[in-house]
C-alpha positions as CSV (number, residue, x, y, z in Angstrom):
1,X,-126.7,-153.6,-47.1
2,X,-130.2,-155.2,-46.8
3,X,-133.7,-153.0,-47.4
4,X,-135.6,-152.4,-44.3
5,X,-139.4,-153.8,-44.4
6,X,-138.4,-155.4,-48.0
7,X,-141.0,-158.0,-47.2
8,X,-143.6,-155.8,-46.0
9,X,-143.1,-153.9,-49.1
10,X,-143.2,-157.0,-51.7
11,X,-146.6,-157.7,-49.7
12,X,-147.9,-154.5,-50.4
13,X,-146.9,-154.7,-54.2
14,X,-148.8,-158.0,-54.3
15,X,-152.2,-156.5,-52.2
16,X,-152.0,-154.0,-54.1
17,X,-152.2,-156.0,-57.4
18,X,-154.8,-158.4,-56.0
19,X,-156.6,-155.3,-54.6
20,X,-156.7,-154.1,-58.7
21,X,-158.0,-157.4,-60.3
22,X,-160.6,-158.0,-57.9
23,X,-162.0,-154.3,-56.7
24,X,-160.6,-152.1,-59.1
25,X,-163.6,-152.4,-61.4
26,X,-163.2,-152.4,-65.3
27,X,-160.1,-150.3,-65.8
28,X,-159.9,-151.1,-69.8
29,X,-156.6,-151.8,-69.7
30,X,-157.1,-154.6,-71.9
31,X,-157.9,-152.0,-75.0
32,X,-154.7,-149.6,-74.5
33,X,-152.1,-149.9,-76.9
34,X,-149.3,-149.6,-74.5
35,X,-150.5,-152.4,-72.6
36,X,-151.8,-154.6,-75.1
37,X,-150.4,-155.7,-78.4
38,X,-151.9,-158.3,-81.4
39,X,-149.2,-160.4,-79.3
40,X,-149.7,-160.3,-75.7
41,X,-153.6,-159.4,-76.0
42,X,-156.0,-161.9,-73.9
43,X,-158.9,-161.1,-75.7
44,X,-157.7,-162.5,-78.5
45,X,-156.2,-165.4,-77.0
46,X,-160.1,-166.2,-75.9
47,X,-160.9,-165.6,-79.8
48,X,-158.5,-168.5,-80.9
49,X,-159.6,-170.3,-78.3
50,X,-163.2,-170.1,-79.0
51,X,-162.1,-171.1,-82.5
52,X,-160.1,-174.0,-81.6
53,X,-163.2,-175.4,-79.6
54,X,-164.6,-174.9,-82.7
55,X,-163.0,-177.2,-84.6
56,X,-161.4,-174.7,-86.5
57,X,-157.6,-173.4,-86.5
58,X,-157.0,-170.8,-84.2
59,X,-154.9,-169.0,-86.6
60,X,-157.7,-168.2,-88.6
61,X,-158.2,-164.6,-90.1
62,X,-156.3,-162.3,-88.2
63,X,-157.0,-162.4,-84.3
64,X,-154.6,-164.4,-83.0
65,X,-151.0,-164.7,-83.3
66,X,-149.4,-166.4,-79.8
67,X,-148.5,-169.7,-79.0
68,X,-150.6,-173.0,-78.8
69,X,-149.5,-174.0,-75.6
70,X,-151.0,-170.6,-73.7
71,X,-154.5,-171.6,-75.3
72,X,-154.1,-175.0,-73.7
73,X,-153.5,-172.8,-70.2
74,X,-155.1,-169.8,-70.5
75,X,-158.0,-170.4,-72.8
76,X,-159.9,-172.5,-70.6
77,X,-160.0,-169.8,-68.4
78,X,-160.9,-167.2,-70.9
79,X,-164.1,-169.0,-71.3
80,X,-165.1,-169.5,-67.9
81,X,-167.3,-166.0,-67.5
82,X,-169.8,-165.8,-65.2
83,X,-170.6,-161.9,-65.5
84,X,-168.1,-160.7,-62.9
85,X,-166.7,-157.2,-63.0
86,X,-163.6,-158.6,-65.0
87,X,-164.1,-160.9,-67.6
88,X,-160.2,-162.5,-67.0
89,X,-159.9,-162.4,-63.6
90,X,-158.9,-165.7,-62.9
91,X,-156.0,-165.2,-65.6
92,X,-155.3,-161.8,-64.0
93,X,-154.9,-163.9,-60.7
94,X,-152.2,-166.1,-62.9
95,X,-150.2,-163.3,-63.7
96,X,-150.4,-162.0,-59.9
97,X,-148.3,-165.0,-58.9
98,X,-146.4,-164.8,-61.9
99,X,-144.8,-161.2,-61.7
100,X,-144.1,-162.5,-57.5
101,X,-142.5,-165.6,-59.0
102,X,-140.3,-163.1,-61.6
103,X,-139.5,-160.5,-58.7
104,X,-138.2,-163.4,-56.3
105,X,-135.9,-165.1,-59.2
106,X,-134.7,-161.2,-60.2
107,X,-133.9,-161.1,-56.2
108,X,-132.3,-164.4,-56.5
109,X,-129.8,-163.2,-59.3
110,X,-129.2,-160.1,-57.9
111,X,-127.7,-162.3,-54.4
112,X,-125.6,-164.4,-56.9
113,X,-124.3,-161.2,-58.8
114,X,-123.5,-159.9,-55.2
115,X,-121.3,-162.8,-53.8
116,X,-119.7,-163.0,-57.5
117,X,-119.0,-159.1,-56.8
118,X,-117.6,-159.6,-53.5
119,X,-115.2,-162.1,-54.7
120,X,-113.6,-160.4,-57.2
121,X,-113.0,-157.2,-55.4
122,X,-112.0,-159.3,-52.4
123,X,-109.0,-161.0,-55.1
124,X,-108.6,-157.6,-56.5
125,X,-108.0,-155.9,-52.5
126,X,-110.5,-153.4,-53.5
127,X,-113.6,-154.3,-51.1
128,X,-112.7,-150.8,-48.6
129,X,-112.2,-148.8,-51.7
130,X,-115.2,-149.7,-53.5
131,X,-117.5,-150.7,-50.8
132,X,-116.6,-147.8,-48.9
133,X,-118.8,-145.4,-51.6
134,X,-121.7,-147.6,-52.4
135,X,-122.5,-151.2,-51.4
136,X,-126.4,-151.6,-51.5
137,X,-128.2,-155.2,-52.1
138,X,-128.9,-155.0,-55.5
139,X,-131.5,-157.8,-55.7
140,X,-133.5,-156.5,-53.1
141,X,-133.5,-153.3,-55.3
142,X,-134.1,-154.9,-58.8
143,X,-136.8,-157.1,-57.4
144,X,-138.8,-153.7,-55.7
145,X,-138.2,-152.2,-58.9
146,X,-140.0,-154.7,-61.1
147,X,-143.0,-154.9,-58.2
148,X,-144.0,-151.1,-57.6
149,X,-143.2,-150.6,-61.4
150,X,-146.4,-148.6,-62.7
151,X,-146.2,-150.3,-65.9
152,X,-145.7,-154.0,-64.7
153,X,-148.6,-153.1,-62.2
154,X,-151.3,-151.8,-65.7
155,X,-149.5,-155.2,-67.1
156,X,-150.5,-157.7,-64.5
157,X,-154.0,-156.2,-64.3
158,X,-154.5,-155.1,-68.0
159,X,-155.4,-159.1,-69.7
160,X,-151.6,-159.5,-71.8
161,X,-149.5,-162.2,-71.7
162,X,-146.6,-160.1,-71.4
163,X,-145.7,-161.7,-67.2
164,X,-145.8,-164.8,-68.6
165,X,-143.2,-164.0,-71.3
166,X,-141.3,-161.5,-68.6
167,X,-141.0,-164.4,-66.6
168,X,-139.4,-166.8,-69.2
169,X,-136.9,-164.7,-69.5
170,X,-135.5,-164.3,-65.9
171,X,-135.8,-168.2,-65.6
172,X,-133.2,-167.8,-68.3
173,X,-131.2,-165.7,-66.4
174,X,-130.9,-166.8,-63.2
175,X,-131.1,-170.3,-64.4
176,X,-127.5,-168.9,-66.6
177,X,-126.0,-167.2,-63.3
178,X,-126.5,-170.2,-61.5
179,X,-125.1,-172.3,-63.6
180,X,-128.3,-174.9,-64.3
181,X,-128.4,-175.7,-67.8
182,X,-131.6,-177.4,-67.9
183,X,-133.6,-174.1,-66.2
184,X,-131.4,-171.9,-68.3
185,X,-132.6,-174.1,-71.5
186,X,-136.2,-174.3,-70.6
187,X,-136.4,-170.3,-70.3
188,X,-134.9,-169.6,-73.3
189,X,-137.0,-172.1,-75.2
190,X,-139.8,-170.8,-73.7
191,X,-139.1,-166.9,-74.3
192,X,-138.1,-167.7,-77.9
193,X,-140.9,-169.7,-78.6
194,X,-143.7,-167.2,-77.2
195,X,-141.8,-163.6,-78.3
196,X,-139.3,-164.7,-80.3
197,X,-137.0,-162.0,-79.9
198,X,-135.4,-163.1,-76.8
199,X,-133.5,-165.9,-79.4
200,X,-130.5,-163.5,-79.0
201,X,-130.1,-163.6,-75.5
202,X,-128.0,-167.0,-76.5
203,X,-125.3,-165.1,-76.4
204,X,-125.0,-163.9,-72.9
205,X,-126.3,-167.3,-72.0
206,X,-123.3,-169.0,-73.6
207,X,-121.0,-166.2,-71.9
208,X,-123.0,-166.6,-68.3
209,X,-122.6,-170.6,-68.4
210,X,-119.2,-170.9,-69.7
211,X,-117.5,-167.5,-67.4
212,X,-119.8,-167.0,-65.1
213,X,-121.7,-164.4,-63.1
214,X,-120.0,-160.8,-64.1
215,X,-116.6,-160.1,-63.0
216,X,-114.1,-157.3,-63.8
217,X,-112.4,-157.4,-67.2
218,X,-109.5,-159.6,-67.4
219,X,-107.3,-156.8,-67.8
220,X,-107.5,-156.2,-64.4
221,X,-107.3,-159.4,-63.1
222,X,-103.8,-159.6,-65.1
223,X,-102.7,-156.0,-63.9
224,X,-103.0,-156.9,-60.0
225,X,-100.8,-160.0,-61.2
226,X,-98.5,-158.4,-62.4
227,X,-98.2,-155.9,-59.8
228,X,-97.7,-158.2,-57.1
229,X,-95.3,-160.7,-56.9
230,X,-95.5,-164.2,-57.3
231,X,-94.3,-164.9,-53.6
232,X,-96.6,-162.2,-52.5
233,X,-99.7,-163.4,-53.9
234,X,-101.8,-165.6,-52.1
235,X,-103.6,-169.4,-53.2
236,X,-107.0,-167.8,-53.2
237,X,-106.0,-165.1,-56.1
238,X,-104.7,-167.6,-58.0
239,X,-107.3,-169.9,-57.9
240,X,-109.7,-166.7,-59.2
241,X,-107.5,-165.6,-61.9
242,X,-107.3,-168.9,-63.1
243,X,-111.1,-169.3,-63.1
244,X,-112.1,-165.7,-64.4
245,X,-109.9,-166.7,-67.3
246,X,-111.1,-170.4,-68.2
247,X,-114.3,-171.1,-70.1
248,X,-116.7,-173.9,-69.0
249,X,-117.2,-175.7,-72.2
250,X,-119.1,-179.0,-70.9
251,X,-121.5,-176.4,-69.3
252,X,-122.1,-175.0,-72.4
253,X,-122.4,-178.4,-74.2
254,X,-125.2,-179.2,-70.7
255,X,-127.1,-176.3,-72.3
256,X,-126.9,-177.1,-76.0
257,X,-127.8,-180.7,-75.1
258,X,-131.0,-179.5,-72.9
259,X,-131.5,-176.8,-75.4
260,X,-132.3,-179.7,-78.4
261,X,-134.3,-181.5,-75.9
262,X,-137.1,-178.2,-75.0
263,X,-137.3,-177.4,-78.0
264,X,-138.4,-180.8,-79.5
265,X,-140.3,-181.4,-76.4
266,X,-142.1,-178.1,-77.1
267,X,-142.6,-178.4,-80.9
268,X,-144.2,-181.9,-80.4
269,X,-146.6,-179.9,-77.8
270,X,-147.6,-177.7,-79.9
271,X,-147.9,-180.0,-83.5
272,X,-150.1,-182.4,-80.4
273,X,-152.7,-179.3,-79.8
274,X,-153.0,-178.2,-83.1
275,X,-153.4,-181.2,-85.0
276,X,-156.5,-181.6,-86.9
277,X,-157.4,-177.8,-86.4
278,X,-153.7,-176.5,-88.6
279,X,-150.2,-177.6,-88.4
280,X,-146.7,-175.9,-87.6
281,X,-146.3,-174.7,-90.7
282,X,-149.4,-171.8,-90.1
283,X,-148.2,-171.7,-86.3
284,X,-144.5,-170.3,-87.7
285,X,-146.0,-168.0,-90.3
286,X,-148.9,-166.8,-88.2
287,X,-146.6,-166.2,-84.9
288,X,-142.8,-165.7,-86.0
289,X,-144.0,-164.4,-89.9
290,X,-147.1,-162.3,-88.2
291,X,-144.0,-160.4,-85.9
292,X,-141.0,-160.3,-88.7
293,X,-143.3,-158.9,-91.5
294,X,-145.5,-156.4,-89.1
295,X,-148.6,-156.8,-90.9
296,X,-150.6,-155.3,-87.8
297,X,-150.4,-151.6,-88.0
298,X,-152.7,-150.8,-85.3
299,X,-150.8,-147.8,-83.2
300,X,-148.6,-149.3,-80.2
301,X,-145.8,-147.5,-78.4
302,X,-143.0,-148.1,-81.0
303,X,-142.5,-146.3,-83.9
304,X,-142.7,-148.9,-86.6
305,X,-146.8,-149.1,-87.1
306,X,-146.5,-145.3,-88.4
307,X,-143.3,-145.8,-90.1
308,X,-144.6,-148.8,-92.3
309,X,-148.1,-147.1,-92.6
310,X,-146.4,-144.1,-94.2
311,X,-144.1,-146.4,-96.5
312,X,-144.5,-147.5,-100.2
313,X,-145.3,-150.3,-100.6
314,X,-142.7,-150.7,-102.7
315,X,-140.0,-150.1,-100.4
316,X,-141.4,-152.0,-97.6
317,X,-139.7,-155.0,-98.0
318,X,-136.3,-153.4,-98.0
319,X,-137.2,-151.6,-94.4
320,X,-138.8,-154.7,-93.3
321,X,-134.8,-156.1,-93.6
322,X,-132.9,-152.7,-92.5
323,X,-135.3,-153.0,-89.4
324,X,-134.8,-156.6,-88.5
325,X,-131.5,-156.5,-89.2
326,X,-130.9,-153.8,-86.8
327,X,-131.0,-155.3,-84.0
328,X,-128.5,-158.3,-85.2
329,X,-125.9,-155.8,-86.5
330,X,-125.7,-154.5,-82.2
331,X,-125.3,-158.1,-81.3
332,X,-121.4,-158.9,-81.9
333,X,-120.0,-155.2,-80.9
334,X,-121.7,-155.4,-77.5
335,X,-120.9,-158.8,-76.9
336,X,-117.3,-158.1,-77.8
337,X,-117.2,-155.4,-75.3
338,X,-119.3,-156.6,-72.6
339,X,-118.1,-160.5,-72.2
340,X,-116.9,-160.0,-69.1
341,X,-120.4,-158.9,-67.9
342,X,-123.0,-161.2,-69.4
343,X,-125.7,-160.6,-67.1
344,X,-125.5,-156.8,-68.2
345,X,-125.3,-157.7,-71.4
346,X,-128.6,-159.7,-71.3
347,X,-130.3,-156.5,-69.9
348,X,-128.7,-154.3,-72.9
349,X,-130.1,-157.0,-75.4
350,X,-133.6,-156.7,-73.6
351,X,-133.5,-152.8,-73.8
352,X,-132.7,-152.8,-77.5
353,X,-135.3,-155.7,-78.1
354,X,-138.1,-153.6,-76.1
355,X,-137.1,-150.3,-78.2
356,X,-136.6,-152.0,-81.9
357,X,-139.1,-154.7,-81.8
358,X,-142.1,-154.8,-83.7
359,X,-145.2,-154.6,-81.0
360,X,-143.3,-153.3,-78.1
361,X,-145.3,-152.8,-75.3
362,X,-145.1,-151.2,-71.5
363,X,-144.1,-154.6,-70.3
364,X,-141.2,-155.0,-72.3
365,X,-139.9,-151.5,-70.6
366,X,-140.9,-153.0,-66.9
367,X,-138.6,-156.0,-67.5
368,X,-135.5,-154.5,-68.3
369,X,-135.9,-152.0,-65.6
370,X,-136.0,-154.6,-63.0
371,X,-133.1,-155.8,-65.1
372,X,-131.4,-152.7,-64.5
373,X,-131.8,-152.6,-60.7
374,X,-129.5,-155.8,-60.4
375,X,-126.5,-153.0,-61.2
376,X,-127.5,-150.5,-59.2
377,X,-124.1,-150.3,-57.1
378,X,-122.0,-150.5,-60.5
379,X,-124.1,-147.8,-62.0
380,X,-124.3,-145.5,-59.1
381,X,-122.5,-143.0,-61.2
382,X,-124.7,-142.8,-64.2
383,X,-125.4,-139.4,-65.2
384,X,-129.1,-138.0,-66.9
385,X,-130.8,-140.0,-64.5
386,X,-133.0,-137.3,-63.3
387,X,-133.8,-136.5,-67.3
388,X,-134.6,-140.4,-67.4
389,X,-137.1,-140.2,-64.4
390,X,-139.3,-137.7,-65.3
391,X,-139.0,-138.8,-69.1
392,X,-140.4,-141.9,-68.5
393,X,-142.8,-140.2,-66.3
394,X,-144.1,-137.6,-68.8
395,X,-144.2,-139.9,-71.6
396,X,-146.9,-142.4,-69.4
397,X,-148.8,-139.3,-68.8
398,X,-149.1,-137.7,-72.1
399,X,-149.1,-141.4,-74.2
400,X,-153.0,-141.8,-73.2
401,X,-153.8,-138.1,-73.3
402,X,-152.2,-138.2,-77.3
403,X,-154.6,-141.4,-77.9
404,X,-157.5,-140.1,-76.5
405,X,-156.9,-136.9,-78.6
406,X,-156.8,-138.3,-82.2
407,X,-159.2,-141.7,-81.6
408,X,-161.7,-140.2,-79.5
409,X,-162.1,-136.5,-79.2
410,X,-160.6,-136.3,-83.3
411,X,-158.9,-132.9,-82.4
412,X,-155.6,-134.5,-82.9
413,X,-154.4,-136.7,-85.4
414,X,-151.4,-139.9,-86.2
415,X,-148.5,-137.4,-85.6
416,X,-149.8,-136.7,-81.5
417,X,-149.6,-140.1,-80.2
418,X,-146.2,-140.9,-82.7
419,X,-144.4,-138.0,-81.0
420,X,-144.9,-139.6,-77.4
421,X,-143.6,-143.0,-79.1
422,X,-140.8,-141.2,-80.9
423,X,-139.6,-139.5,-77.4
424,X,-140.2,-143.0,-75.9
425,X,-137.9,-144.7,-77.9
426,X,-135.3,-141.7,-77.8
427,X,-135.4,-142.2,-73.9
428,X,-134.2,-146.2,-74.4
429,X,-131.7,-145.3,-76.4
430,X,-130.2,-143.0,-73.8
431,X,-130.8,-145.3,-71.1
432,X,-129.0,-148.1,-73.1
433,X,-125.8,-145.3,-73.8
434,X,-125.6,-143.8,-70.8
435,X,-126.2,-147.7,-69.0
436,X,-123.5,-149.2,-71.1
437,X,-121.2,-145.8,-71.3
438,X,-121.3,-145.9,-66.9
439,X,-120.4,-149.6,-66.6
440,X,-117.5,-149.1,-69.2
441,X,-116.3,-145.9,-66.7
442,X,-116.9,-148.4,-63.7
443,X,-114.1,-151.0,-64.9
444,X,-111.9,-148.5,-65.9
445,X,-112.7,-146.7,-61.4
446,X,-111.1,-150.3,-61.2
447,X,-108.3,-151.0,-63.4
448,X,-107.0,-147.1,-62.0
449,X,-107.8,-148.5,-58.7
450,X,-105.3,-151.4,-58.8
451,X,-102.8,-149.5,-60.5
452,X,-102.7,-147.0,-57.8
């Protein structure tokens, strides 16, 4: 079932951003540390810009830690000022068209996960059962979500680089659902490259290319086999068991293949623009060292800048490994149990990036909400949602108040603004349980439903 006025809404979402960046004024977004992190920030993007024109490696001191090849497109903006009311307007334009380009892809993988939904239930003679209670277009949903998303709005508008990276991910995505390696390749190069985190999204990548879109689990597939009998059951079933159950290696070999080939082709970019100004070498430890070894304790929505600040020194190396390592050590489990949904998988590995990483900030959160909204008819019985609402609700209201109380007014101190990080990150992790807990009860609605 299609959304009334969809377009009419997207266009509002996009006015409404443009109305931002070019009436709204100096909002300084750019200095809150839920918007902007030592990562994503675009005033320090200008800085290693300015120092690169310089003749001198923008890696220098301590100001900038991104990529090369977004001072070769964004710098040049960054220094264009001609005493406007926003100093990065022209990049906040950028990002405008970027988060429209994400939210039409997120629609676009949402359709695919659709007909791939429709399919199975339609082999599985459940479309009446399951239709019957919810049957909503999940694209259109998921692509609203990320658009009229208060914290992809304060994003777009706030000078970070966090679209950009937002956006390289769901080129991954949908390039995976549909199945073209090249696009699937270049967005995981890309998000890798600029974040870093998203490198272990290969996994539901490999599952997305080489299965496809999400199905049931195979269980149930071989249940309504055995069920009916052989005589019974028609060509088309067959031909979908067989193809549920049959992994697309040469797909996967596409990938790898394209994989080698945009991630020399980006490396021999970025050695290109930084020659004679530093080398690959600095780029790796100021970028992928700068984010593994959080040297940057300035406060940020997470709870690792107060965690490390606390520390001994002593002991810091050993936390430095327990908290890396945590996100790895969820990798296998959920891919075990998930591989029969890899485009929910992706969106659990997002969550637990946006909640574990290092300089998290609000639009790591308004990705893998739009995320979310692709499962909207599979989740439709997930419980705590109203808890999960207003949590995320009172957390973006008191996060600024906290700040303001212990940087500005001094009548507060550290432990304010870490408690709205703490209850933050203890909302993700019920969103991720509760997510991953409801599509687990949802294949088990359907393996009951074919046995009946």
């Amino acid at each position: 079932m299609a959304i009334r006025y969809y377009w009419p809404m997207v266009a509002a979402a996009v006015g409404f951003r443009l109305v931002l960046v070019l009436f709204g004024g100096d909002l300084h977004l750019a200095s809150r540390p839920e918007v902007s992190t030592p990562l994503t920030s675009l005033r320090r993007l200008a800085e290693g810009y300015w120092l690169k024109q310089a003749s001198m490696s923008p890696y220098s001191g301590s100001m900038y830690h991104g990529s090369p090849l977004l001072l070769s497109v964004l710098g040049p903006l960054t220094s264009n000022r001609s005493g406007s009311k926003h100093a990065h307007v022209y990049c906040s334009l950028i990002f405008v068209a970027v988060d429209f380009l994400a939210a039409m892809l997120i629609r676009s993988t949402g359709r695919r996960l659709q007909m791939s939904r429709n399919r199975s239930l339609k082999s599985l003679d459940l479309t009446k059962a399951v239709n019957n209670s919810a049957n909503v277009s999940a694209g259109d949903i998921a692509s609203l979500i990320y658009l009229w998303n208060p914290w992809a709005i304060v994003t777009c508008v706030g000078s970070c680089t966090s679209p950009i990276e937002n956006l390289m991910v769901v080129i991954m995505v949908y390039g995976a659902c549909s199945c073209l390696a090249p696009l699937a390749a270049f967005g995981y190069v890309m998000a890798t490259h600029l974040s870093l985190y998203p490198a272990i999204l290969i996994v539901p990548v490999i599952l997305l290319l080489g299965y496809g879109p999400d199905a049931p689990p195979t269980k149930v597939f071989l249940v309504k086999s055995s069920s009916d009998s052989k005589s019974d059951m028609s060509e088309y079933d067959k031909r979908t068991s067989l193809k549920l159950q049959r992994f697309s290696w040469m797909t996967v070999l596409h990938f790898i293949f394209w994989l080698i080939i945009w991630s020399c082709y980006v490396l021999l970019l970025s050695s290109m623009i930084l020659k004679k100004v530093g080398g690959l070498n600095e780029m790796f430890e100021k970028t992928y060292g700068f984010i593994l070894t959080v040297k940057d304790l300035s406060p940020n929505i997470g709870v690792l800048w107060y965690f490390f600040a606390e520390v001994f020194d002593f002991f810091r190396s050993f936390f430095l490994i327990v908290f890396n390592m945590n996100i790895l050590f969820m990798v296998l489990p959920l891919a075990i149990r998930l591989k029969h949904r890899p485009c929910f998988l992706a969106f659990v590995y997002t969550a637990i990036v946006a909640m574990l990483k290092s300089y998290p900030s609000a639009g790591d959160s308004a990705l893998y909400l739009g995320l979310l909204g692709l499962f909207a008819n599979e989740l439709a019985e997930m419980q705590f949602t109203f808890f999960l609402f207003f949590g995320y609700i009172g957390v973006s209201l008191l996060s600024p108040v906290m700040h303001n109380l212990w940087i500005w007014r001094g009548t507060g101190n550290a432990n304010f603004y870490f408690a709205t990080g703490l209850a933050y990150t203890c909302l993700q992790t019920v969103l991720v349980v509760e997510s991953v807990g409801s599509m687990i009860k949802h294949d088990r609605k359907l393996r009951l439903l074919v046995t009946s």
